[in-house]
KETI-678201 format. One record per residue (C-alpha): x, y, z; residue number from 0; residue in one letter. Coordinates in Angstrom, 2 decimals, padded with zeros to 5 digits. Example, Ala and Ser with C-alpha at 12.3 -4.5 7.8 and 13.67 -1.06 7.14 Angstrom:
2
+---------+---------+---------+-----+--------+
|      xx |      yy |      zz | num | residu |
+---------+---------+---------+-----+--------+
|  012.30 | -004.50 |  007.80 |   0 |      A |
|  013.67 | -001.06 |  007.14 |   1 |      S |
+---------+---------+---------+-----+--------+
This chain:
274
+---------+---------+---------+-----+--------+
|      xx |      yy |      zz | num | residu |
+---------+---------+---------+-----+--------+
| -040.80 |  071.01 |  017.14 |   0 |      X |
| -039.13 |  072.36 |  020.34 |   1 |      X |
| -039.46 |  069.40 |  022.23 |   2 |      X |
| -037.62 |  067.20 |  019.20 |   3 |      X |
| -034.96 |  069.38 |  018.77 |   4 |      X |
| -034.21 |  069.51 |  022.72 |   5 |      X |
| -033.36 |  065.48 |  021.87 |   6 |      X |
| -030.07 |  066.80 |  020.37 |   7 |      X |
| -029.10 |  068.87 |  022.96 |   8 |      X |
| -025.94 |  067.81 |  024.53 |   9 |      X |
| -024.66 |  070.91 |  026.03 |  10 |      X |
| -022.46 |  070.50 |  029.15 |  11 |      X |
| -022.22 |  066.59 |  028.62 |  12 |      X |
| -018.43 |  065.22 |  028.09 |  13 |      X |
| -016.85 |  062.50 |  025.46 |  14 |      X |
| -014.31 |  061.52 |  024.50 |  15 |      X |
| -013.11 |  060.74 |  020.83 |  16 |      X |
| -010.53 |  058.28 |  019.60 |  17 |      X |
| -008.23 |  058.68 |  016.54 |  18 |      X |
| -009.69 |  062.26 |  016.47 |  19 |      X |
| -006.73 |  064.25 |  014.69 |  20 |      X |
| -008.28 |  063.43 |  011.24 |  21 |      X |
| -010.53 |  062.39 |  009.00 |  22 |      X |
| -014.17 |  060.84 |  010.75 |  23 |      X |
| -012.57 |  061.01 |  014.45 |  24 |      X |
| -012.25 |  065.36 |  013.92 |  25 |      X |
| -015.49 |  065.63 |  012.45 |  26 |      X |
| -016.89 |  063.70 |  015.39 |  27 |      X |
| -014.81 |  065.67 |  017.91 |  28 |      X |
| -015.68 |  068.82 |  016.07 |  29 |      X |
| -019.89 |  068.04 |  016.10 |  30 |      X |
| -019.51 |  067.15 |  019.87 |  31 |      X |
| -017.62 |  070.12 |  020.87 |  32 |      X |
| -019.47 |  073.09 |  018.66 |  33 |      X |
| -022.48 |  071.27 |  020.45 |  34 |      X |
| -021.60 |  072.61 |  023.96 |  35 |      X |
| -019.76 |  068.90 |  024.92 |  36 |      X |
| -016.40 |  068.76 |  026.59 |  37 |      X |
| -014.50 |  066.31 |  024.48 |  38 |      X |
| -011.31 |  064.29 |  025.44 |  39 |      X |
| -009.65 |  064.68 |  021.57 |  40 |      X |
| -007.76 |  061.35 |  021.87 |  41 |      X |
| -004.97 |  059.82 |  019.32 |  42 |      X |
| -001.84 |  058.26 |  018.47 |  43 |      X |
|  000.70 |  061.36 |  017.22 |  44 |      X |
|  001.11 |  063.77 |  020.51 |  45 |      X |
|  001.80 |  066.77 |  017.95 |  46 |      X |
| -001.65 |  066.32 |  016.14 |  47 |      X |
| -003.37 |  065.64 |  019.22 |  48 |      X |
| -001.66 |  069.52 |  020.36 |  49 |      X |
| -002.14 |  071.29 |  017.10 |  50 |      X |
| -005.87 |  069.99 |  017.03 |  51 |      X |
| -007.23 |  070.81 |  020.44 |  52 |      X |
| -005.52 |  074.23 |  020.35 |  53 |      X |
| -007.55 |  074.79 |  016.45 |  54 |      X |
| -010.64 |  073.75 |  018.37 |  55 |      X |
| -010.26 |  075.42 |  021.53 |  56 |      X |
| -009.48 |  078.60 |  019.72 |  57 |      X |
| -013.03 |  078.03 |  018.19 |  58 |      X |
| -014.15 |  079.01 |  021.86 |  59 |      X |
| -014.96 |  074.79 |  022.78 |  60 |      X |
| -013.71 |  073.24 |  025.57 |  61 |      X |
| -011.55 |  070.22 |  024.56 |  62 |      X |
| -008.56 |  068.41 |  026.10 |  63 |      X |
| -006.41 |  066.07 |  024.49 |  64 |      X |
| -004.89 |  063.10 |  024.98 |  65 |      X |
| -002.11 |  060.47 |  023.56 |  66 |      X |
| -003.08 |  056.99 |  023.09 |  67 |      X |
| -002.10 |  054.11 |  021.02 |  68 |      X |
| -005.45 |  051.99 |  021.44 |  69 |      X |
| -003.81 |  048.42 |  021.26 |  70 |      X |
| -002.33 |  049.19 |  024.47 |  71 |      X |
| -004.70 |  048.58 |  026.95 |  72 |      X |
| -003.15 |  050.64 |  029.77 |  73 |      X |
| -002.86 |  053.74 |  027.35 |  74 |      X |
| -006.56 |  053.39 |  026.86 |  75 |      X |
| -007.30 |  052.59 |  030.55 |  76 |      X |
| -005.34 |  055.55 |  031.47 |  77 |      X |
| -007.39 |  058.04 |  028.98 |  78 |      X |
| -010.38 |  057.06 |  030.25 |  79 |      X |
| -009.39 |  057.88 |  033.80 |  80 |      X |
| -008.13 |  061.08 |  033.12 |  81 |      X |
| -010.92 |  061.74 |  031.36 |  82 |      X |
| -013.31 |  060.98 |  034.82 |  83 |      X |
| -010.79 |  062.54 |  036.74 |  84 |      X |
| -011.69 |  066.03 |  034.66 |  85 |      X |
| -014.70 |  065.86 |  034.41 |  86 |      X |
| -016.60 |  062.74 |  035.62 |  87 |      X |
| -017.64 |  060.07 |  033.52 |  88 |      X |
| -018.60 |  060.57 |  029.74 |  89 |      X |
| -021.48 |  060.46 |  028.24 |  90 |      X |
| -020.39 |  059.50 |  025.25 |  91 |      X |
| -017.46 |  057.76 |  023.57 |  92 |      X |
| -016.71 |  057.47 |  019.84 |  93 |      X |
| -014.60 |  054.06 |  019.24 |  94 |      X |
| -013.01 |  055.23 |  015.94 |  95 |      X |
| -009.36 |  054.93 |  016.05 |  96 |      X |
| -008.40 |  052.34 |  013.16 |  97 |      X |
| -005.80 |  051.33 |  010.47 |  98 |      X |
| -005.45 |  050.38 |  006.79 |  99 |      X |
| -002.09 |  048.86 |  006.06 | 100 |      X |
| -001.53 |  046.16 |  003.09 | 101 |      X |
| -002.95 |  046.13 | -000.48 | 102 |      X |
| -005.95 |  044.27 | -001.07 | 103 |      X |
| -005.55 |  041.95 | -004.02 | 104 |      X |
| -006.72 |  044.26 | -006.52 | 105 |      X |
| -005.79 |  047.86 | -007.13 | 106 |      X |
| -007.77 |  050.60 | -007.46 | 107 |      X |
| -007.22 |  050.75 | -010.88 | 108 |      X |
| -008.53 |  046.81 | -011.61 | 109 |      X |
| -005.30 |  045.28 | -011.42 | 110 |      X |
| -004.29 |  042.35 | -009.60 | 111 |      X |
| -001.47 |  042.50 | -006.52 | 112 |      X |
|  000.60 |  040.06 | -005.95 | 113 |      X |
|  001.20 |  040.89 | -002.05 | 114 |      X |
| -002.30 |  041.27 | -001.91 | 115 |      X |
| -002.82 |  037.84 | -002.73 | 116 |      X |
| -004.28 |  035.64 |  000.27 | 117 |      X |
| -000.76 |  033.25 |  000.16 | 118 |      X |
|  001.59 |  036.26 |  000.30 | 119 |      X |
| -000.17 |  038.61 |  002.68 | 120 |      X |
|  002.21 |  039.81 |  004.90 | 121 |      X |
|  001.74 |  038.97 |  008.52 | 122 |      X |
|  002.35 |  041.78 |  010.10 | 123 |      X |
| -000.55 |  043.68 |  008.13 | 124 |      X |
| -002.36 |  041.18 |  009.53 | 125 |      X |
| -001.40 |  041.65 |  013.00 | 126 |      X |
| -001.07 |  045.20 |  013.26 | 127 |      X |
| -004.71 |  045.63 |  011.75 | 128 |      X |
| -006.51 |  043.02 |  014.57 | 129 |      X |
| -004.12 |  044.67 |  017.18 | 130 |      X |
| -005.62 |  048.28 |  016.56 | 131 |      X |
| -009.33 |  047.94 |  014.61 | 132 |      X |
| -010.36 |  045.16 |  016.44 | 133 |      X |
| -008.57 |  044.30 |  020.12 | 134 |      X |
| -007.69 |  048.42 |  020.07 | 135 |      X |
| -011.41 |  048.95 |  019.74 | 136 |      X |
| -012.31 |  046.14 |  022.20 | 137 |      X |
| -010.20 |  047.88 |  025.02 | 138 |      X |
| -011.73 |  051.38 |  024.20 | 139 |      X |
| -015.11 |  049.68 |  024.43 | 140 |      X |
| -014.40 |  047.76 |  027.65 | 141 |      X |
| -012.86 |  050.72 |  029.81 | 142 |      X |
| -015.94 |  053.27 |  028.20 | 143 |      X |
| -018.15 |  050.77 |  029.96 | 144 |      X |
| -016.68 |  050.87 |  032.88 | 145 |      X |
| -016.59 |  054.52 |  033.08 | 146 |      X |
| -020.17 |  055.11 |  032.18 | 147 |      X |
| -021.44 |  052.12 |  034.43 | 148 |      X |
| -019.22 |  053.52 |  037.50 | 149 |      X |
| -021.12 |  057.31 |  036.85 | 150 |      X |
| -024.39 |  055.24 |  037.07 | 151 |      X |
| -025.98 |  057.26 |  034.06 | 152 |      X |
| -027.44 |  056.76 |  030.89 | 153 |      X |
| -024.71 |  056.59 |  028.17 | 154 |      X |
| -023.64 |  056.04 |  024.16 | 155 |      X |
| -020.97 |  053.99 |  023.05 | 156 |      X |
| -020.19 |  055.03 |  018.95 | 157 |      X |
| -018.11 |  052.12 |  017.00 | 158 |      X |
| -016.67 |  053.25 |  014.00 | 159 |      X |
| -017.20 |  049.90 |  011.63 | 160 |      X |
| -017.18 |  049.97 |  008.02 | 161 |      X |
| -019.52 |  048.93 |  005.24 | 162 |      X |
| -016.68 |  046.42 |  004.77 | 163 |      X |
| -018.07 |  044.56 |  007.54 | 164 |      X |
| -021.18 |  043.62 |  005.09 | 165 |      X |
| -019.52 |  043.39 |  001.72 | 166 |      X |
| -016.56 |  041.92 | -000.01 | 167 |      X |
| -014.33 |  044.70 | -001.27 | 168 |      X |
| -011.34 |  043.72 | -003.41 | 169 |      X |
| -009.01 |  046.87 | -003.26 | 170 |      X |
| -009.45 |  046.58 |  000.76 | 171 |      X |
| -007.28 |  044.07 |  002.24 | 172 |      X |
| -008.83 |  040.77 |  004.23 | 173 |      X |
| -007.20 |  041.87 |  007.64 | 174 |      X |
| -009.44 |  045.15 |  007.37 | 175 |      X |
| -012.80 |  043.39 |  006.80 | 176 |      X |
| -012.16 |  040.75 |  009.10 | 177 |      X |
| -011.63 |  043.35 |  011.77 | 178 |      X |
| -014.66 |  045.40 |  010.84 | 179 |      X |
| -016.78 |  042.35 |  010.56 | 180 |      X |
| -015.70 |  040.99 |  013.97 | 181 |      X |
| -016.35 |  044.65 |  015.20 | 182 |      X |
| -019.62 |  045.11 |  013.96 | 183 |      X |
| -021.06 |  041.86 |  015.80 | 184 |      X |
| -019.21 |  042.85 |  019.16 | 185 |      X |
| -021.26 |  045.66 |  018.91 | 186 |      X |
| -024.14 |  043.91 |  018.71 | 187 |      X |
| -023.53 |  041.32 |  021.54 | 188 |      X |
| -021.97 |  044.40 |  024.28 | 189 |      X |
| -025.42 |  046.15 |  023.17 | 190 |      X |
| -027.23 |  043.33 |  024.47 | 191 |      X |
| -025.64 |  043.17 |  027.70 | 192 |      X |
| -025.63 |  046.51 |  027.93 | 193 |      X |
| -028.73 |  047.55 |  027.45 | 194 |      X |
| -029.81 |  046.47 |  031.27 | 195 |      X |
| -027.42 |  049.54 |  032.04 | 196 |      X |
| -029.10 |  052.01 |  030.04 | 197 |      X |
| -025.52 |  051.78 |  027.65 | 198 |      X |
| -026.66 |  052.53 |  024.17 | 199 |      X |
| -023.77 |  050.84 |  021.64 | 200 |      X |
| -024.30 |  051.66 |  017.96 | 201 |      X |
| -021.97 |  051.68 |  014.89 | 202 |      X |
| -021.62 |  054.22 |  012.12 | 203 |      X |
| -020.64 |  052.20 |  008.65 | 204 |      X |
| -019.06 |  054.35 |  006.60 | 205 |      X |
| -017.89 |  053.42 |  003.32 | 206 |      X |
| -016.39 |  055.53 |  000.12 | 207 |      X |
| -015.88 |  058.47 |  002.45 | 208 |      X |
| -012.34 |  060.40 |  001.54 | 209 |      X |
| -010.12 |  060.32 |  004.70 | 210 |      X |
| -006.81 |  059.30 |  005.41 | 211 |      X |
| -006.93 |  055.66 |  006.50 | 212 |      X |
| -005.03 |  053.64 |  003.72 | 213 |      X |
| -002.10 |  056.23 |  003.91 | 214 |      X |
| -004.34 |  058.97 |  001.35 | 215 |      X |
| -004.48 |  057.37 | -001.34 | 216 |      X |
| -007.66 |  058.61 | -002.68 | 217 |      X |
| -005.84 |  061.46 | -003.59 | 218 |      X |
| -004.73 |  059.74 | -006.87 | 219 |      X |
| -007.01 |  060.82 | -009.79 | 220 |      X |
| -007.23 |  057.45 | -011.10 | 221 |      X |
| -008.07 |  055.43 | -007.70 | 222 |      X |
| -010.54 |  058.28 | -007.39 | 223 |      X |
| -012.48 |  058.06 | -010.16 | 224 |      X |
| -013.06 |  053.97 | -009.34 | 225 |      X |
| -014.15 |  054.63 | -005.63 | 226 |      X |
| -016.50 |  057.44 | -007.33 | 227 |      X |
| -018.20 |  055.47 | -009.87 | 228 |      X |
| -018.64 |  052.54 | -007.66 | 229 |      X |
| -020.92 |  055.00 | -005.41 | 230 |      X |
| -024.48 |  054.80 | -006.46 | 231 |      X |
| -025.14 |  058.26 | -005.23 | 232 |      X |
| -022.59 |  059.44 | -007.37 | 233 |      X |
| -019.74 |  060.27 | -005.49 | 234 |      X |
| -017.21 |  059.58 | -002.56 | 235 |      X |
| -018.73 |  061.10 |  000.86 | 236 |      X |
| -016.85 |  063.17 |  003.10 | 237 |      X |
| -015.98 |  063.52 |  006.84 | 238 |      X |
| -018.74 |  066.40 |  007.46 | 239 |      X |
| -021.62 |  064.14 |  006.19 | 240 |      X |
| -021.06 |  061.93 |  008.98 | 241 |      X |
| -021.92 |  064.85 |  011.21 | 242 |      X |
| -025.42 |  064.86 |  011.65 | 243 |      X |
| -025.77 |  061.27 |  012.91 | 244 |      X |
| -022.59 |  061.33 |  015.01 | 245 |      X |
| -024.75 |  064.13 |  017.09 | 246 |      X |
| -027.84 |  061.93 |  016.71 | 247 |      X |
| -025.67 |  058.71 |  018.01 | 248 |      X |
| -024.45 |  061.05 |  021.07 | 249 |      X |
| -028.10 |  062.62 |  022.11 | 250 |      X |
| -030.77 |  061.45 |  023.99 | 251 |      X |
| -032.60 |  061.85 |  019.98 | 252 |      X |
| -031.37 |  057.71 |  019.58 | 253 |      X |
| -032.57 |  057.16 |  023.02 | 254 |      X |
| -034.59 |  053.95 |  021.91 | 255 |      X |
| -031.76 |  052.59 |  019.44 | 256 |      X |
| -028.89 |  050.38 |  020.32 | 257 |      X |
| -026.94 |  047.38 |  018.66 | 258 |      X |
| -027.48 |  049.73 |  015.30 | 259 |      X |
| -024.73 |  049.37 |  012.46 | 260 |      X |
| -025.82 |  052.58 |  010.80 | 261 |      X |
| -024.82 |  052.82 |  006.95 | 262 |      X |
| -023.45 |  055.72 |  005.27 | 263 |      X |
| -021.66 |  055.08 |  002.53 | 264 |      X |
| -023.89 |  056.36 | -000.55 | 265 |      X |
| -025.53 |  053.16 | -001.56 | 266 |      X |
| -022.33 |  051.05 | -001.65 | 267 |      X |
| -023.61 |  048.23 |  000.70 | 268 |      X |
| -026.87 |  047.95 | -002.36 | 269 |      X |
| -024.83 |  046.96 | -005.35 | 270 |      X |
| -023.44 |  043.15 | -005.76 | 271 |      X |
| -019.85 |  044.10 | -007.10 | 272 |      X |
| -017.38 |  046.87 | -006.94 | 273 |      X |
+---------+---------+---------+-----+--------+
């Protein structure tokens, strides 16, 4: 049993997180960092990005933090550097930042929305949501290549996709899933070609997992109770459940896995309609 649980060892190994203030992205940062990793804690708001790596760091981990806005590709190019330039190229990197911005065209209460509605969507939804899940996640995937190629060691690339890249979900608008969708398959082709580098690219899927992508609003009662009864397991998941495989995605434990999309999302993905 010793020699199994040594797999998950990543003591004294760096990463670096994206869109790790919050929600999936702190739980990953957190898991890599009580670990023994030195983790880059990397988003968009410079004030979250402070107020979290001082929580963490006055847990006793080692952390740093960094601003980026992932659609830009010289913000991401320039994280990643740092990141070498501190402490030589990671070992892992989480892809997680992402948006949710527009209605889908139903709410979560069953009713229909009119700028939800394919003919009214508004563009810039549309835009803003390929810019940052999709090209955003592109960029972070491209310059974590790099990085880990340049160090000439093994590595893991994380992707942060959504069971939305596998199902239709009505209260979710199309901008989202088309992102996630496209995502999930780029994973799957970089994992091919970088598999002669002994890269490891994998997705986690979450689905029906409280955070606060879609600006919160699972924290109505009503739009709750939906997401909950549409989970066969019973209930919305949470950040902390994702814990456990982020650590397996980042160890030498998923040594023989790559070009994985990895569901969690309590059954979800099983059932034919919302």
């Amino acid at each position: 049993m010793q020699e199994t649980l040594k797999q998950f060892d990543i003591a004294g190994r760096s990463a670096i997180v994206t869109g790790a203030t919050s929600g999936l992205g702190l739980a990953f940062a957190e898991t890599l960092a009580e670990a023994g990793a030195k983790v880059t804690v990397a988003s968009i708001n410079p004030e979250l990005v402070d107020k979290t790596v001082a929580t963490l760091r006055d847990k006793g981990w080692i952390v740093r933090g960094a601003t980026v806005d992932v659609g830009s590709h010289e913000q991401v190019v320039r994280v990643v550097d740092d990141h070498v330039a501190e402490w030589g190229g990671p070992d892992a990197v989480f892809v997680n930042a992402g948006i949710g911005v527009g209605p889908g065209f139903l709410s979560g209460t069953g009713e229909r929305i009119p700028e939800g509605q394919i003919d009214r969507f508004d563009l810039k939804f549309w835009d803003e949501t390929i810019r940052v899940n999709l090209t955003g996640a592109f960029y972070t995937i491209r310059e974590a290549a790099r990085a880990i190629k340049a160090a000439d060691k093994p590595g893991s690339i994380v992707v942060t996709t959504s069971n939305a890249s596998t199902i239709t979900v009505p209260i979710v608008n199309a901008s989202y899933l088309a992102a996630k969708a496209g995502l999930a398959h780029l994973v799957r082709q970089v994992a091919l070609e970088l598999a002669a580098y002994r890269i490891r690219v994998n997705a986690i899927a979450p689905g029906s997992v409280v955070s606060n992508i879609g600006g919160g609003i699972l924290s109505d009662p009503a739009v709750r109770a939906v997401w909950d009864k549409s989970v066969p397991l019973g209930a919305m998941g949470n950040p902390e459940q994702m814990k456990a495989l982020a650590l397996y995605l980042a160890s030498d434990a998923s040594s023989f896995m790559t070009g994985a999309e990895l569901l969690l999302d309590g059954g979800v993905a099983l059932r034919s309609g919302f």
